[in-house]
C-alpha positions as CSV (number, residue, x, y, z in Angstrom):
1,X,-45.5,-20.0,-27.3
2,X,-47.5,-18.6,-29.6
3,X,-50.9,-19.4,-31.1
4,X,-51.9,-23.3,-31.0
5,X,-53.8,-24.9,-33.3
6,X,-56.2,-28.1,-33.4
7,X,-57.4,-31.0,-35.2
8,X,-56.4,-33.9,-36.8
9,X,-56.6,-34.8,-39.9
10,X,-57.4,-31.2,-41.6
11,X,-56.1,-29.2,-44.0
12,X,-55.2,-26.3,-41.6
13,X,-52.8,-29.1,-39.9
14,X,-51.2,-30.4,-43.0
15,X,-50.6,-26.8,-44.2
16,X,-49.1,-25.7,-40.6
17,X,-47.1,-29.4,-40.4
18,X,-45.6,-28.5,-44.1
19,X,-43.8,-25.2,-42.8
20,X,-42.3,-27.1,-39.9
21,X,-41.0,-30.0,-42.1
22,X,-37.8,-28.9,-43.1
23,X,-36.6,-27.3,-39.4
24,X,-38.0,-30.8,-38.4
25,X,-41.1,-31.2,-35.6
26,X,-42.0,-33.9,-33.6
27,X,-45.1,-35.5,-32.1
28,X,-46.3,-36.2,-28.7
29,X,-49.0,-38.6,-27.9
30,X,-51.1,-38.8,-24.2
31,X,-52.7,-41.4,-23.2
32,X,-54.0,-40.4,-19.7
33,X,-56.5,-42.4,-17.6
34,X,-59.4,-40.4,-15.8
35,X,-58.8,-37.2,-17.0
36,X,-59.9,-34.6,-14.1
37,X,-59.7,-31.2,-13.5
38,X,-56.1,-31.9,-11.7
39,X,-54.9,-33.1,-14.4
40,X,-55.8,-30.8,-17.0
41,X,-54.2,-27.6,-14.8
42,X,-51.4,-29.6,-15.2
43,X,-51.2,-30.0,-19.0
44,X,-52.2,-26.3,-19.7
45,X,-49.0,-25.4,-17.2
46,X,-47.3,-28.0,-19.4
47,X,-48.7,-26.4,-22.9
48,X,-47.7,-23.0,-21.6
49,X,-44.0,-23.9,-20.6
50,X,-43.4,-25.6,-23.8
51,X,-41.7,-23.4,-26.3
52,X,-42.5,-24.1,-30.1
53,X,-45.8,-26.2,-29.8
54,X,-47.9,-25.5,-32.3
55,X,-50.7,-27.9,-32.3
56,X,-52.6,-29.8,-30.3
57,X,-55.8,-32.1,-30.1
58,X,-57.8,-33.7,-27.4
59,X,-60.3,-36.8,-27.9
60,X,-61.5,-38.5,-24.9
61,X,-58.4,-39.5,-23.0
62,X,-55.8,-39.2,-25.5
63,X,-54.1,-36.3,-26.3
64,X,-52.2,-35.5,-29.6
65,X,-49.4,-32.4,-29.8
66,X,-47.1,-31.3,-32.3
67,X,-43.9,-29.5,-31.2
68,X,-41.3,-27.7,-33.6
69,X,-37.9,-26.9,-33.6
70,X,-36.8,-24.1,-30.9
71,X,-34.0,-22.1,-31.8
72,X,-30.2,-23.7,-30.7
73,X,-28.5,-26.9,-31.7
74,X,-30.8,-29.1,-30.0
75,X,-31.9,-31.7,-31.8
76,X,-35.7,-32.4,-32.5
77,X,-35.4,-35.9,-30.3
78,X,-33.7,-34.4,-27.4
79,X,-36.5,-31.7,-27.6
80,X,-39.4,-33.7,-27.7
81,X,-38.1,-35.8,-25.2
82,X,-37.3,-32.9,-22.5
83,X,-41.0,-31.6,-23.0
84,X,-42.4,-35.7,-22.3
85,X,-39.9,-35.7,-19.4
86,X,-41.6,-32.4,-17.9
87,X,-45.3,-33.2,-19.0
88,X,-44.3,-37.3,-16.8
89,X,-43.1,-35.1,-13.8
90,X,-45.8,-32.8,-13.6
91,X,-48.9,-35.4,-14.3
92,X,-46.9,-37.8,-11.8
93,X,-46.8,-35.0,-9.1
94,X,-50.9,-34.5,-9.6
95,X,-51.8,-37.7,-10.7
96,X,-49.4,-40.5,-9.0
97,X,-48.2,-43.2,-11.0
98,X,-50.6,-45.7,-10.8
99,X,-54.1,-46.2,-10.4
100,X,-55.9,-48.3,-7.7
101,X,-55.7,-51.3,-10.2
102,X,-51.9,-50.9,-10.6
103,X,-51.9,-50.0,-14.4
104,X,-50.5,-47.0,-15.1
105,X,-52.0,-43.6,-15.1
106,X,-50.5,-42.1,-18.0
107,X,-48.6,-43.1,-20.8
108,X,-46.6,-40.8,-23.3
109,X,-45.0,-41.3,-26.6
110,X,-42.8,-39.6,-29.1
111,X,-41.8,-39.6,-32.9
112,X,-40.0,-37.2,-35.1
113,X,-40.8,-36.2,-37.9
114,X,-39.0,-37.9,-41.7
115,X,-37.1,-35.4,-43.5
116,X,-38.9,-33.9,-46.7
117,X,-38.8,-36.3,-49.4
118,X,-41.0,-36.8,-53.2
119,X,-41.8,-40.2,-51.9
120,X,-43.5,-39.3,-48.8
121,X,-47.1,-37.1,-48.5
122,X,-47.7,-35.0,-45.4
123,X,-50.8,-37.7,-44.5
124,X,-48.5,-40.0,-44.8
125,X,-45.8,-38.2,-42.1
126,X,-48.7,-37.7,-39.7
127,X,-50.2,-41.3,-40.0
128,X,-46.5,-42.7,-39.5
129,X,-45.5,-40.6,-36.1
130,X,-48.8,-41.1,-34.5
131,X,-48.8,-44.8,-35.1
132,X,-45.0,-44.8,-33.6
133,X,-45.7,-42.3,-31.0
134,X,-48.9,-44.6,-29.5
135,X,-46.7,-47.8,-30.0
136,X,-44.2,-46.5,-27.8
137,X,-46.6,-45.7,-25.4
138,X,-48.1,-48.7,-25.3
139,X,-44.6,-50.3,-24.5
140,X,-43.5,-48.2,-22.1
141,X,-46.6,-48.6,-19.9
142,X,-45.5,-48.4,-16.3
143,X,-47.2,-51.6,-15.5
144,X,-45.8,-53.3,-18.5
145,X,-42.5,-52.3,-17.6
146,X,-42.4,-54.0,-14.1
147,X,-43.6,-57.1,-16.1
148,X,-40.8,-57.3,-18.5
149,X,-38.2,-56.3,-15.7
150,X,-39.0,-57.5,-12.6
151,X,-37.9,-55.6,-9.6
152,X,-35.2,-58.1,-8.5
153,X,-33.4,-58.7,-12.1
154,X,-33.0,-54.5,-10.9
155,X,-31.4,-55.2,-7.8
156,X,-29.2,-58.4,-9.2
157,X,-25.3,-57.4,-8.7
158,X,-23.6,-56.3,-11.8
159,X,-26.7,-55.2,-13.8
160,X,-24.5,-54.7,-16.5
161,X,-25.6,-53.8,-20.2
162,X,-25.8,-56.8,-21.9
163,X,-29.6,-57.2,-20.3
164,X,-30.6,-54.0,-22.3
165,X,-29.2,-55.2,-25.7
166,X,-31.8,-54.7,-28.3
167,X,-32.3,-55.5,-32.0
168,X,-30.2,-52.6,-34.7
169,X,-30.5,-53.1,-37.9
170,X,-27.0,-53.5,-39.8
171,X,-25.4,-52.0,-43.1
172,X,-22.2,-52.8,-44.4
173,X,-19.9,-50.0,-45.6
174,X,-21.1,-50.2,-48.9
175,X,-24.7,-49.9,-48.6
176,X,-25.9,-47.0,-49.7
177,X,-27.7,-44.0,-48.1
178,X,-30.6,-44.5,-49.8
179,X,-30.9,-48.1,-48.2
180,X,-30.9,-46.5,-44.8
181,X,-33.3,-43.6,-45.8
182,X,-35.4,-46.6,-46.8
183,X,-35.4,-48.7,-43.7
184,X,-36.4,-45.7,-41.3
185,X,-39.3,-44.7,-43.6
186,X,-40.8,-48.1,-43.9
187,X,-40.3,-49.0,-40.0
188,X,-40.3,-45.8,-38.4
189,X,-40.2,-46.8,-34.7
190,X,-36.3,-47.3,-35.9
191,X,-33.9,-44.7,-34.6
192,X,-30.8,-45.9,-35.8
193,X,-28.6,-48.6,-38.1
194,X,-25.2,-50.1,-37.4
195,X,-22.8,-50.2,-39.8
196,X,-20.4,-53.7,-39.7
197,X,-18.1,-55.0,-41.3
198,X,-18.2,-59.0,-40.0
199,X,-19.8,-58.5,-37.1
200,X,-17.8,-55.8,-35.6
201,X,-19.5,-52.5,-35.3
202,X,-17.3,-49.6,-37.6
203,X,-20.0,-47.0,-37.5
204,X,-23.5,-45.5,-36.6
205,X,-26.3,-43.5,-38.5
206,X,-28.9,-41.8,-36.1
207,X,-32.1,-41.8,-38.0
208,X,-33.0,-38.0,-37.1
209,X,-29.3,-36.9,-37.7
210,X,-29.8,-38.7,-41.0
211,X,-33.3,-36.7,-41.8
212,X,-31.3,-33.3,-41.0
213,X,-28.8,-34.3,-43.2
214,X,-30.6,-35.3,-46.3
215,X,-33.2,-32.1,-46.0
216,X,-30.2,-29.6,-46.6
217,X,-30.5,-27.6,-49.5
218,X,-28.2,-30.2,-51.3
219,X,-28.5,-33.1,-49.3
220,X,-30.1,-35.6,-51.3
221,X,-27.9,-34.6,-54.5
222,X,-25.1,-35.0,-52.3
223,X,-25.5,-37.7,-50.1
224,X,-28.7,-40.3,-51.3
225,X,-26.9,-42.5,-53.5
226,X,-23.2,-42.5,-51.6
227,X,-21.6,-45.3,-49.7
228,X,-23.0,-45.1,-45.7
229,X,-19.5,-45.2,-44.4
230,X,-18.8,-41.7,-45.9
231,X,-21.5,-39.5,-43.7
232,X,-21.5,-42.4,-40.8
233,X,-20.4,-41.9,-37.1
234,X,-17.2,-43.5,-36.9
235,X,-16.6,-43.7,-33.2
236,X,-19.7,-44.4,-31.7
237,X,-20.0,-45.6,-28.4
238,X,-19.2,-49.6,-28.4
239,X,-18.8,-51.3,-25.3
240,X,-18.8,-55.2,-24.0
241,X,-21.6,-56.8,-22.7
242,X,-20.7,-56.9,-19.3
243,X,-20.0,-53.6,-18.6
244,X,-22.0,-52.3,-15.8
245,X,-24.9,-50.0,-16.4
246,X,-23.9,-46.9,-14.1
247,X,-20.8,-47.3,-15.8
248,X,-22.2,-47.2,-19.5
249,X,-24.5,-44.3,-18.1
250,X,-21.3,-42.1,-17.3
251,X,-19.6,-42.9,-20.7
252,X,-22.7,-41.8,-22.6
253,X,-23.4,-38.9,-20.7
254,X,-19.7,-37.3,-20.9
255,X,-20.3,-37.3,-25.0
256,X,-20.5,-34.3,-26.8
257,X,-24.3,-32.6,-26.8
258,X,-24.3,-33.4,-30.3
259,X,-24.1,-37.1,-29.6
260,X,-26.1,-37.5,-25.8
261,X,-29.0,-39.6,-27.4
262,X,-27.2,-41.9,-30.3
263,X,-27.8,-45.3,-28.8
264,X,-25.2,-47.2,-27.4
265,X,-23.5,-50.2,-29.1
266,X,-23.2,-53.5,-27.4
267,X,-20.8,-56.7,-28.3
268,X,-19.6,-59.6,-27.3
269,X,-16.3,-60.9,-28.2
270,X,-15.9,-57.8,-30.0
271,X,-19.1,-58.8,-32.5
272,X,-22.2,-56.8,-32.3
273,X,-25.4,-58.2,-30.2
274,X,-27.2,-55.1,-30.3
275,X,-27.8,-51.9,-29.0
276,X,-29.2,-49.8,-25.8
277,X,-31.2,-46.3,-26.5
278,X,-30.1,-43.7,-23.6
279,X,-33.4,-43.9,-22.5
280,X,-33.6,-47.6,-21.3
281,X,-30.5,-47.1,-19.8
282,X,-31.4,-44.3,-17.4
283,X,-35.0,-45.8,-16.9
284,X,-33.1,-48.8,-15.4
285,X,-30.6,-47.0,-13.4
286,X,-33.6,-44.7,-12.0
287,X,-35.4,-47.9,-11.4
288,X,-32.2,-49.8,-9.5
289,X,-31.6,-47.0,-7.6
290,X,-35.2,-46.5,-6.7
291,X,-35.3,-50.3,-5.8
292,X,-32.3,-49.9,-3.6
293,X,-33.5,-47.0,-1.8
294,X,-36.7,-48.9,-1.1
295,X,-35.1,-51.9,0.4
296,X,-32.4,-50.2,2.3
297,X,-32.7,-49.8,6.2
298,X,-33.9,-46.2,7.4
299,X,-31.7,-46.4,10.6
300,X,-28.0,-47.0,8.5
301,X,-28.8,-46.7,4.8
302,X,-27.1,-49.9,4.1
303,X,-29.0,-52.0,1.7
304,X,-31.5,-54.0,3.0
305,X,-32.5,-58.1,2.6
306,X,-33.7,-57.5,-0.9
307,X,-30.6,-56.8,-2.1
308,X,-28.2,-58.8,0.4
309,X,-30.0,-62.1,-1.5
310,X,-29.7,-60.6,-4.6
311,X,-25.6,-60.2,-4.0
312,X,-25.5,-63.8,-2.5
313,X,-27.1,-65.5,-5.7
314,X,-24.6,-63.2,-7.9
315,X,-21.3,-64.4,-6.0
316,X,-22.8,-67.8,-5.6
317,X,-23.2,-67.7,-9.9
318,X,-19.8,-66.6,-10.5
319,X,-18.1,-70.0,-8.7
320,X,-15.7,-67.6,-7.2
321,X,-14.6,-68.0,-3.7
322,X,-15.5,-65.3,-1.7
323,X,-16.1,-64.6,2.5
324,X,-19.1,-64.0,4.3
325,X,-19.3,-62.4,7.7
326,X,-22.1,-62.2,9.8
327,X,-21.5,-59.3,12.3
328,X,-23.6,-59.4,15.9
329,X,-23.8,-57.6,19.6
330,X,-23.5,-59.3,22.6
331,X,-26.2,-57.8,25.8
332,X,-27.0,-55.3,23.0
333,X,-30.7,-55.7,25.0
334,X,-28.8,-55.0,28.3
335,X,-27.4,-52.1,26.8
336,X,-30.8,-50.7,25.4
337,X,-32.2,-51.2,28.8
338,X,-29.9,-49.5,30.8
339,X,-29.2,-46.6,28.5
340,X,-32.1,-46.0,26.2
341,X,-33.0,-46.9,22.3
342,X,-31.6,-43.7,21.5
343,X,-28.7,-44.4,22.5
344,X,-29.0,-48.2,21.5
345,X,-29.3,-46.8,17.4
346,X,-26.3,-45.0,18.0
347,X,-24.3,-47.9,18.6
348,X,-26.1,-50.0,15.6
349,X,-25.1,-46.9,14.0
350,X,-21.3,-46.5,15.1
351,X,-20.9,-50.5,14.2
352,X,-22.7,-49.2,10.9
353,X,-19.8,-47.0,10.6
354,X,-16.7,-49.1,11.3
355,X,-17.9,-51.9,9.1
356,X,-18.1,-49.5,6.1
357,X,-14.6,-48.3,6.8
358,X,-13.4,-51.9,7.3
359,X,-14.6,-52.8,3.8
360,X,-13.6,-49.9,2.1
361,X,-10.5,-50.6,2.9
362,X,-10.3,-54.8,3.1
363,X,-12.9,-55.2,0.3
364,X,-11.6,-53.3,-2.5
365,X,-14.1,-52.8,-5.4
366,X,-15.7,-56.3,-4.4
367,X,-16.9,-55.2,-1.1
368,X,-20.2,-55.2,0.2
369,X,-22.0,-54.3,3.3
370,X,-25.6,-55.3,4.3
371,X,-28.1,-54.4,7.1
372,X,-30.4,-57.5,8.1
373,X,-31.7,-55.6,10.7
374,X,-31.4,-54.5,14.5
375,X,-28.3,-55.4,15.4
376,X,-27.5,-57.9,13.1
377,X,-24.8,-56.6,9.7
378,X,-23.3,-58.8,6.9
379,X,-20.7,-58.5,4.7
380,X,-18.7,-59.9,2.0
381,X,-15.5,-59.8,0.7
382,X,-12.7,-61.9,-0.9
383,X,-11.1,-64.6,1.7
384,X,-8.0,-63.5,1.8
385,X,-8.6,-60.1,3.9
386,X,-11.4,-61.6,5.9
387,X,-9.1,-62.3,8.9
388,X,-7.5,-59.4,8.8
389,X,-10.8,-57.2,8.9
390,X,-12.2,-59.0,11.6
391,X,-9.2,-58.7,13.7
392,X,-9.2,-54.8,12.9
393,X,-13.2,-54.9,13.6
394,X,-13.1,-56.2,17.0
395,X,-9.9,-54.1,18.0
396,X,-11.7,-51.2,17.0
397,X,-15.0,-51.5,18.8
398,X,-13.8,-52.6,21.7
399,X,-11.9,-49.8,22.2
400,X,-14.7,-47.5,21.0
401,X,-17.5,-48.9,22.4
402,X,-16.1,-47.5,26.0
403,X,-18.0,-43.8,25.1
404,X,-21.3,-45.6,25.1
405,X,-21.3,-45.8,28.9
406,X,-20.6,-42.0,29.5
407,X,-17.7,-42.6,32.3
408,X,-20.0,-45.8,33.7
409,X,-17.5,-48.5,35.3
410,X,-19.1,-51.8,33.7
411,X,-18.6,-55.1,36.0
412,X,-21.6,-56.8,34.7
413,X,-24.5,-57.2,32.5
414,X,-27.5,-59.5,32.3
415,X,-28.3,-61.9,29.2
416,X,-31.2,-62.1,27.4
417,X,-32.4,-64.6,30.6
418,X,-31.9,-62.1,33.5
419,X,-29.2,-63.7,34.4
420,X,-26.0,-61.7,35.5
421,X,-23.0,-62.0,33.4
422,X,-19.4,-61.3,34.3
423,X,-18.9,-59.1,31.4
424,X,-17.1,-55.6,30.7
425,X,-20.2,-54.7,28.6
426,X,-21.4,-54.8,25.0
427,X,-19.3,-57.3,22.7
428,X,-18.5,-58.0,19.1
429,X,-19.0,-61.7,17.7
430,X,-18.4,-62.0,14.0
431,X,-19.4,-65.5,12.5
432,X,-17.0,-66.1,9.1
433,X,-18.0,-68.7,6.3
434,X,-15.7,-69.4,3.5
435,X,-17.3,-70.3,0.5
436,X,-15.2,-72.3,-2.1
437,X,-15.7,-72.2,-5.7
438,X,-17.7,-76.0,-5.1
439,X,-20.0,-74.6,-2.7
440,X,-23.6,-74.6,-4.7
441,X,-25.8,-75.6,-1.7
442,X,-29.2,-73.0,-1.6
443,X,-28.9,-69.3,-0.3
444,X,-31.2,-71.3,2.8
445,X,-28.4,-73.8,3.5
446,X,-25.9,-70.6,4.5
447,X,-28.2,-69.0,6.5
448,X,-28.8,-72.2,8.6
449,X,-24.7,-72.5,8.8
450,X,-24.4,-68.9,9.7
451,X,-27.1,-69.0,12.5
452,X,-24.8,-71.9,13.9
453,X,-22.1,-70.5,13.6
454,X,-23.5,-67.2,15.5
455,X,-24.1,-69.5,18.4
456,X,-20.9,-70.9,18.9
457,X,-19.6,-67.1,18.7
458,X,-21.6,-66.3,21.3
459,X,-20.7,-69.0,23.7
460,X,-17.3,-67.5,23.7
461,X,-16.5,-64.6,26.2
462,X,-15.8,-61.1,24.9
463,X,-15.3,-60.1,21.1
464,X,-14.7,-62.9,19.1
465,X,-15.0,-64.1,15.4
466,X,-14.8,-68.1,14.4
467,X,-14.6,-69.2,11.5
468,X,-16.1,-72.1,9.1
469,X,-15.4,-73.3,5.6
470,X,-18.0,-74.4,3.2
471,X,-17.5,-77.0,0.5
472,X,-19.7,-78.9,-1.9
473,X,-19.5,-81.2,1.2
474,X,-20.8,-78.7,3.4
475,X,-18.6,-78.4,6.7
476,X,-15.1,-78.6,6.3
477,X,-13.6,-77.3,9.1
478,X,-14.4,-74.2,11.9
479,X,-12.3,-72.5,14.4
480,X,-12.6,-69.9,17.1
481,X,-10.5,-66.7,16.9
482,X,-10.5,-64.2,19.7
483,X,-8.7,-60.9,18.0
484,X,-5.5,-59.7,20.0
């Protein structure tokens, strides 16, 4: 690493700063709450791993560094951001997150440095990357975060990219470098300008790709005073709106190194609405899957109630008909008595499994699969394969759930009364409710339908799965179907 210097605001650091202007450097600001003795092994491991810092300053809780370009192609940004990546994973693994209050322990922020220009002083540099680099701390506070989220807009179905569309600025062809050059140095927190003709997106400048450009031996002879469309990038990434995130994620990932962290363009109609940094994008993937992971049930995996309401409320919104079905055991308490909860999960389980290879195949890319708990599934699907999945469902567990009872001959069981039932066993009822495009009763009004619905499945013998239809109306029609 080299030696480190420190200070701010002294002529040593102006000096040092200078020499790393044209290769471009970059700063990084710490705010971190209740600094201790954990915490600062872990930022000297940090300061020790980190190749080209060459200046750093401590006062109070916030921390000031100054990195420079490493040998390679990497740019500064994607630099500077790999070193606050490592410095949030290793306070986060001494620190935690949050503090007992809930605001965050930590926050970090970055800013690159402008490229070398008459206008601009080496004061003035400094001033403007610390003032960005605590701005975007402040923003990205953990706490502040979960505000401007919330934790189920994360687990609504479809998050798609549309919700992280943010304010570019725009250029015509025309403009001129210079205008550019102008914008990023007066707001600095800007990383990039689209370049429309109309409102449809032709072409992006990256603000540090820009900088790099224009401090070449001949780049502001060259390039300050020609039209932006002539050193533009003229296939940036555009996509619509309502393209899922995960998707986008993929898209911008498979770009060439050159062009991981140009932000993403987003339109609607084909016109431009804004754009998404690759940073927001993976924060909210991270935090969806997070979310997910949280929810889910530990016995299956399948995601839990959070995000079964969360999938309701999205079908419900698109006025699409869809099917839901409400998957049960019959004596499932029988069975756990006379053979153990261990092997009681296994059969939760092994209905876990066939209900995920029913909707593979019945659901196609619409499918999903919930665990409400115990013994008790969902899933939904369009209408038309419904029947034919519960017919396959029953078929199927009926003639698998024989292995449970390890050779056992099974003439009766008891209910949930003591009373003895003639029964082969464990059964499957399935409760089916058809929701028209009309239906717009509350998420409550389905779970009272399905819980009637259960009951009449249940006063039928063996594995069964009726059948209701919901309108605007409410009940339209219902029908018992025992599977051949």
């Amino acid at each position: 690493m080299g030696a480190v210097g420190s200070g701010l605001w002294n002529r040593e650091l102006m000096h040092t700063a200078d020499r790393h202007w044209i290769g471009g450097f970059a700063t990084l600001y710490l705010q971190l709450r209740k600094p201790n003795e954990h915490t600062g092994k872990a930022l000297q491991v940090w300061e020790r791993e980190t190749d080209g810092l060459f200046w750093k300053q401590q006062i109070g809780e916030e921390c000031y560094y100054f990195v420079r370009s490493a040998q390679g192609d990497r740019t500064m940004q994607a630099i500077v951001q790999e070193a606050a990546s490592r410095l949030m994973r290793g306070l986060g693994d001494i620190a935690g997150l949050r503090d007992e209050d809930g605001e965050g322990r930590f926050r970090i922020g970055t800013a690159c440095s402008a490229s070398p220009s008459p206008e601009l002083t080496m004061e003035a540099v400094l001033h403007g990357m610390i003032m960005e680099a605590r701005a975007q701390a402040a923003a990205s506070s953990p706490v502040e975060e979960e505000k401007r989220r919330g934790s189920m807009v994360m687990l609504e179905r479809g998050f798609t990219i549309g919700r992280l569309a943010s304010p570019i600025p725009e250029f015509q062809p025309h403009a001129r470098v210079s205008d550019i050059a102008q914008l990023f140095h007066t707001r600095p927190r800007e990383q990039g300008a689209a370049i429309v003709s109309e409102g449809t997106p032709l072409g992006l400048i990256m603000k540090e790709k820009l900088h790099q450009l224009l401090a070449g031996q001949f780049g502001l002879p060259l390039y300050y005073n020609r039209p932006v469309e002539k050193i533009m990038e003229s296939q940036p990434l555009v996509v619509d709106e309502g393209m899922p995130v995960e998707e986008v994620s993929q898209l911008a990932m498979s770009r060439e190194y050159s062009d991981l962290y140009d932000v993403v363009l987003i339109t609607r109609e084909e016109r431009l609405i804004g754009a998404a940094s690759i940073r927001a994008i993976l924060e909210s993937i991270t935090a969806l899957r997070t979310e997910v992971a949280r929810t889910a049930n530990p016995l299956t995996g399948l995601p839990g109630n959070a995000s079964i309401h969360a999938e309701l409320a999205g079908r419900m919104a698109e006025k699409r008909p869809f099917a839901i079905i409400y998957a049960d055991l019959d004596y499932f308490k029988w069975f756990n008595d006379c053979f153990g909860f261990g092997l009681g999960d296994e059969l939760i389980r092994y209905l876990a499994g066939l209900l995920n290879d029913a909707i593979s195949r019945y659901g196609e890319e619409s499918g999903f699969i919930g665990h409400i708990g115990g013994d008790d599934f969902i899933a939904m699907l369009s209408p038309e394969s419904a029947d034919r999945m519960c017919e396959e469902l029953i078929e199927r567990f009926d003639n698998g759930v024989k292995a449970f009872y390890g050779g056992v001959q099974i003439a009766g069981v008891e209910d949930r009364n003591g009373n003895t039932v003639n029964q082969e066993g464990v059964t499957l009822s399935l409760s089916v409710l058809y929701c028209t495009h009309e239906f717009s009763q509350p998420l409550e009004d389905i779970a009272k339908y399905a819980a009637k619905l259960k009951k009449r499945a249940k006063l039928v013998k063996g594995s069964v799965y009726v059948t209701e239809q919901l309108s605007r109306m409410g009940h339209a029609h219902g029908e018992e179907r025992v599977a051949p």
